[in-house]
C-alpha positions in Angstrom: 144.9 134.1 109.5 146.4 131.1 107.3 144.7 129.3 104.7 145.1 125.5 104.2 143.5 122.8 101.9 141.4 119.8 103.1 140.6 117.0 100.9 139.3 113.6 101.3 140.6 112.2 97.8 137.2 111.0 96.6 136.8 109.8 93.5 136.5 110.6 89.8 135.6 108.9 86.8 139.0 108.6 85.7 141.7 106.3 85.7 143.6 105.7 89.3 147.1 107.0 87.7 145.7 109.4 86.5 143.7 110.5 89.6 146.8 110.9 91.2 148.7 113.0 88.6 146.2 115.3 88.6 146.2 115.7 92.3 149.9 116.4 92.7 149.8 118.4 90.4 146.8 120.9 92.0 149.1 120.3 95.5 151.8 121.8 93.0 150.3 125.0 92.9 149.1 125.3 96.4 152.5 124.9 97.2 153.6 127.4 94.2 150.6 129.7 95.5 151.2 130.2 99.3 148.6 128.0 100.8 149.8 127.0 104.2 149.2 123.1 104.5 147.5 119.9 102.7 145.7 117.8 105.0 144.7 114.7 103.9 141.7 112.1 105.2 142.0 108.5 105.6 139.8 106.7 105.0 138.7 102.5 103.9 136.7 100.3 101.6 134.8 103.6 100.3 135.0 105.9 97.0 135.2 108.7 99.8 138.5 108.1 100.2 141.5 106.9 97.3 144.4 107.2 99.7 143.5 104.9 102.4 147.4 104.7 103.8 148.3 108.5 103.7 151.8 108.3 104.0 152.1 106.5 100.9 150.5 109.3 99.0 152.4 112.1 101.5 155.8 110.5 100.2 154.9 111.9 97.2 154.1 115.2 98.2 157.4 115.7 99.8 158.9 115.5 96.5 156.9 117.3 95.0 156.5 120.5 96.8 159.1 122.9 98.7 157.3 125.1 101.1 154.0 123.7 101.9 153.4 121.8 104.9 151.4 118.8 104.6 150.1 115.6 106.4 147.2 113.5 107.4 143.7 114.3 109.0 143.6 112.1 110.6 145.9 109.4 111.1 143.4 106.6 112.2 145.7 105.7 115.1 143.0 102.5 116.3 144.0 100.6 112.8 148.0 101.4 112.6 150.7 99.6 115.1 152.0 102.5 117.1 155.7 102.1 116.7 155.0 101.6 112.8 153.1 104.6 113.1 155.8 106.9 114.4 158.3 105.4 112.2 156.1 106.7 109.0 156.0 110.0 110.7 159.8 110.4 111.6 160.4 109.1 107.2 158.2 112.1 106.3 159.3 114.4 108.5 163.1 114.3 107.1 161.8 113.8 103.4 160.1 117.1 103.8 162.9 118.6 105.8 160.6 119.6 108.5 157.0 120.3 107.1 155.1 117.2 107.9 152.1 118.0 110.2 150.2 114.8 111.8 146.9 114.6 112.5 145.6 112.1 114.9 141.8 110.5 115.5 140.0 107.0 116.2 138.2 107.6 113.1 134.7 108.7 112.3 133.1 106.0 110.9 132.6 102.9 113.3 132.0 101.4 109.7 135.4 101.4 108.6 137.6 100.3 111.9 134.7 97.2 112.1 136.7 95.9 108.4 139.9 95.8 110.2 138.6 93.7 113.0 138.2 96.7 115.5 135.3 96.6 118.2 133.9 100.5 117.5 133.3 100.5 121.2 136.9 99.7 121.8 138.2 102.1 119.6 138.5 105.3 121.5 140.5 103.5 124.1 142.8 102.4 121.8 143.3 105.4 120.0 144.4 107.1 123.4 146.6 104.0 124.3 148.1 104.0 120.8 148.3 107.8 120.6 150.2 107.6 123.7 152.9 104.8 123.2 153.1 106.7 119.5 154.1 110.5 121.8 156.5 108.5 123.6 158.4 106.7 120.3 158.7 110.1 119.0 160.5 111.6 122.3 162.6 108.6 123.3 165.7 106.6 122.6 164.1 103.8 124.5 160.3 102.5 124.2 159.1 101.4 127.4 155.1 101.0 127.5 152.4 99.0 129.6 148.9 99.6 128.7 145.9 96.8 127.9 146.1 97.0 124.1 150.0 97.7 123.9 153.3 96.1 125.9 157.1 97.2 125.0 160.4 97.0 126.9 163.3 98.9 126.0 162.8 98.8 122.0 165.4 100.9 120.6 164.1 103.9 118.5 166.6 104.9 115.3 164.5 107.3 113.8 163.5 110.6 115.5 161.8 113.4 113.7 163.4 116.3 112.3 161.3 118.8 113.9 161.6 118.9 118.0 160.5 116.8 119.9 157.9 116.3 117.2 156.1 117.8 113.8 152.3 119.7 115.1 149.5 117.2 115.9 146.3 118.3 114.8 143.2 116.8 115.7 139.2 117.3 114.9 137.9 118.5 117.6 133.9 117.3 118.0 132.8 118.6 121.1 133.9 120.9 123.4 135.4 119.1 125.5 137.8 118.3 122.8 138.7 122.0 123.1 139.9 121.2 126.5 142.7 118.8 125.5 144.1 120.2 122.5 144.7 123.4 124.9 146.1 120.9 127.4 148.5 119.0 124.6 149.4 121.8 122.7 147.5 120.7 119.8 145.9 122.3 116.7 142.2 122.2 116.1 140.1 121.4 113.1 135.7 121.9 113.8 133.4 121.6 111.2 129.5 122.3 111.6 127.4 125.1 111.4 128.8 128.6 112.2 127.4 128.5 116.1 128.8 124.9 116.9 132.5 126.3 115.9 131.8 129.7 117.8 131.2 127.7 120.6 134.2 125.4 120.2 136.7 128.1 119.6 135.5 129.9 122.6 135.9 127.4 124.4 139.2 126.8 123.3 140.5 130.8 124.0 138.8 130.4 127.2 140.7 127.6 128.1 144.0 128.7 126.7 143.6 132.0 128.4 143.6 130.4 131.4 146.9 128.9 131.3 148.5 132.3 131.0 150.3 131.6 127.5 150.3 134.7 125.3 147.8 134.5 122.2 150.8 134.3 119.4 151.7 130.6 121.2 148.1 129.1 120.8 147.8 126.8 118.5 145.8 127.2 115.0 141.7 126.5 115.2 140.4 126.1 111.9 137.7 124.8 110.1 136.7 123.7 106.6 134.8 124.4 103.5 133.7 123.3 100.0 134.8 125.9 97.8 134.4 127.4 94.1 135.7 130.5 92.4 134.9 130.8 89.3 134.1 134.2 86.9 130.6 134.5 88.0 127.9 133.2 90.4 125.9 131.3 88.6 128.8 129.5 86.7 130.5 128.7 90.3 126.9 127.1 91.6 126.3 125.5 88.8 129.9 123.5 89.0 129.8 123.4 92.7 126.0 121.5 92.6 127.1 118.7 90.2 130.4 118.4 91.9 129.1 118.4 95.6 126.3 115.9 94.4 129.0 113.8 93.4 131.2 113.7 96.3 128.0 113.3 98.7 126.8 110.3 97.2 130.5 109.0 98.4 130.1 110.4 101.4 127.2 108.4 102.6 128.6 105.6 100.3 129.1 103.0 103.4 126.4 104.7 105.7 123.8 103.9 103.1 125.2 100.8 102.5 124.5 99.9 106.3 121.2 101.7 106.7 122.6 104.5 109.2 124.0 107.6 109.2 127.1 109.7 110.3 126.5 111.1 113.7 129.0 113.5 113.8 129.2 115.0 110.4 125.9 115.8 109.5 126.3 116.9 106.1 123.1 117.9 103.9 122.3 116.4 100.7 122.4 119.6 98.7 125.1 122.2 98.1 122.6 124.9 98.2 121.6 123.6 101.7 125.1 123.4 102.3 125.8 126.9 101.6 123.1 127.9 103.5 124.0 126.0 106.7 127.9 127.8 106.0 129.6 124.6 105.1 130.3 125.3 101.8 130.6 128.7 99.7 130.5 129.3 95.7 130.4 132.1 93.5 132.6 135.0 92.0 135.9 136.0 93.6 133.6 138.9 95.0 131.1 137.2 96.7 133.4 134.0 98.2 135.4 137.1 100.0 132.4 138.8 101.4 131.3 135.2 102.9 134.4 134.1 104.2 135.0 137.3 105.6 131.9 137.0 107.3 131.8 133.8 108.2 135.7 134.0 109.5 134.6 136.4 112.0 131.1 134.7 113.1 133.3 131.1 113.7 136.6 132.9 115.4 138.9 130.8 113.8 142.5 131.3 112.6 142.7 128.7 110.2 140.4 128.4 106.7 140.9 125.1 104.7 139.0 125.0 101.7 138.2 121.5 99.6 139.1 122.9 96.1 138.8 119.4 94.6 135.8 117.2 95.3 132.9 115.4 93.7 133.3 115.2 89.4 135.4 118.4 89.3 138.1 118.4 86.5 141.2 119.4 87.0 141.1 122.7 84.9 137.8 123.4 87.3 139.7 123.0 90.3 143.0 124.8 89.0 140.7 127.5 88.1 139.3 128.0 91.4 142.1 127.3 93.2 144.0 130.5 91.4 141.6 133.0 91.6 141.3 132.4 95.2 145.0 132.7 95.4 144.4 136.1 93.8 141.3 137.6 94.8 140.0 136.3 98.0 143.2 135.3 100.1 145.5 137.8 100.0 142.1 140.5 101.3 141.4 137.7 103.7 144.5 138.3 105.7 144.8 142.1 105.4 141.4 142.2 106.7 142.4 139.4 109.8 145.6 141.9 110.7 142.9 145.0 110.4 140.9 143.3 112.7 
């Protein structure tokens, strides 16, 4: 079992530079910590997300940190130019000296590709077109593609990645069919959703990798998120996770609302209390987070936890606060209890 952090970057009522600071810093201590990655959304025009180009901020976190692996969830491969693409990804991977993890997708909101001048209908296509010629910069000296969206004949390629043939590609796996071709690529999993959609996912995905004959400690990670809060008690952790979570909803829908629509594949509630409920998000003492994830570990059969330790209006002493009592208390019993099991 390995624990990892999601965040969207959302924003807070504080200066931009500032923003920043304070997030580095909290990646700081995951890395000082133990956590096993940072994955970071992308995402456009929208207070959901302050680090629309993820590499930019990721550049950062190279320097910043020493053991933790990090990179994007997703790269939204239907607005980037593939060779640029892979050239980002090769940079990172040698500034980290080997830790960069990429995460690939077409992106979930139709909304966001339409500012960049991409047909929504048009965009899975091009994300597997794109994703494709990107695979191949990564593993060649020469470029060679034909496709509809994409043409290139014998473009050199300088840069290759540090990590062979390429850093882990992760990707969020909606359906399961998804399943089906991370098993078939190799590829790490991300499903969020209530309990029974991931238990369906995931056994989809052990099904499928069974079948190939590959041993279980080859398979890649399946993992799924949460909103989380530690704090000493309870009540105190609801009562911080309520006004944060309101906060980072109301930039959630942000662009839906805007529209007059609504996501169709993240169908997140409105309250945090529903969202507990529905297991998308967990708050209260060390104590009672353990029992839940425990729970909730074994009911979604995943091997991968990432918890969103900073969302919404939570201040940086909230979310350092949370994020070290985890560290402490729930983590470490986590694991013992996934190598009991």
């Amino acid at each position: 079992m390995k624990f990892g952090i999601f965040d969207h970057l959302d924003r807070r009522d504080v200066p931009l530079h500032r923003y920043y600071a304070e997030r580095l810093d909290l990646v700081e201590l995951y890395d000082r910590l133990g956590f096993y990655a940072f994955h970071v959304a992308e995402h456009h025009s929208t207070p959901l997300g302050m680090a629309p180009s993820p590499s930019v901020f990721l550049s950062s976190v190279a320097q910043r940190t020493t053991r933790l692996k990090f990179g994007p969830l997703v790269y939204t491969l239907p607005l980037y130019h593939p060779l640029r693409v892979a050239e980002e990804i090769c940079m990172l991977d040698h500034l980290s000296k080997g830790r960069l993890q990429v995460g690939v997708g077409r992106g979930i909101s139709p909304i966001e590709v339409g500012f960049y001048g991409v047909d929504p209908a048009k965009s899975q296509a091009l994300y597997l077109e794109s994703y494709a010629v990107v695979m191949k910069a990564l593993t060649s000296d020469v470029l060679n593609h034909e496709g509809e969206y994409f043409n290139f004949r014998n473009v050199p390629i300088e840069l290759r990645p540090l990590q062979d043939p390429h850093p882990p590609i992760w990707y969020g796996v909606g359906n399961a069919e998804g399943a089906d071709w991370c098993v078939a690529n190799d590829v790490n999993a991300v499903v969020n959703g209530s309990l029974g959609r991931v238990r369906e996912i995931t056994d989809r995905f052990r099904s499928q990798w069974e079948a190939t004959g590959r041993s279980d400690e080859q398979m890649p990670l399946i993992g799924t998120s949460r909103h989380v809060v530690v704090a000493a008690n309870d009540a105190l952790a609801l009562s911080i996770a309520e006004r944060a979570y309101s906060r980072w909803y109301t930039s959630f829908m942000h662009l839906w609302t805007r529209h007059g629509t609504a996501p169709q594949f993240a169908p997140f509630p409105a309250s945090f209390q529903e969202a507990q409920r529905q297991g998308l998000a967990v708050a209260g003492s060390a104590t009672t987070v353990r029992e839940i994830l425990a729970e909730q570990i074994e009911q979604a059969g995943v091997s991968y936890l990432l918890s969103r330790f900073a969302f919404g209006d939570l201040t940086l002493a909230e979310s350092t606060a949370s994020v070290e009592r985890f560290a402490a208390e729930v983590m470490p019993a986590l694991s013992a209890e996934a190598l009991v099991s």
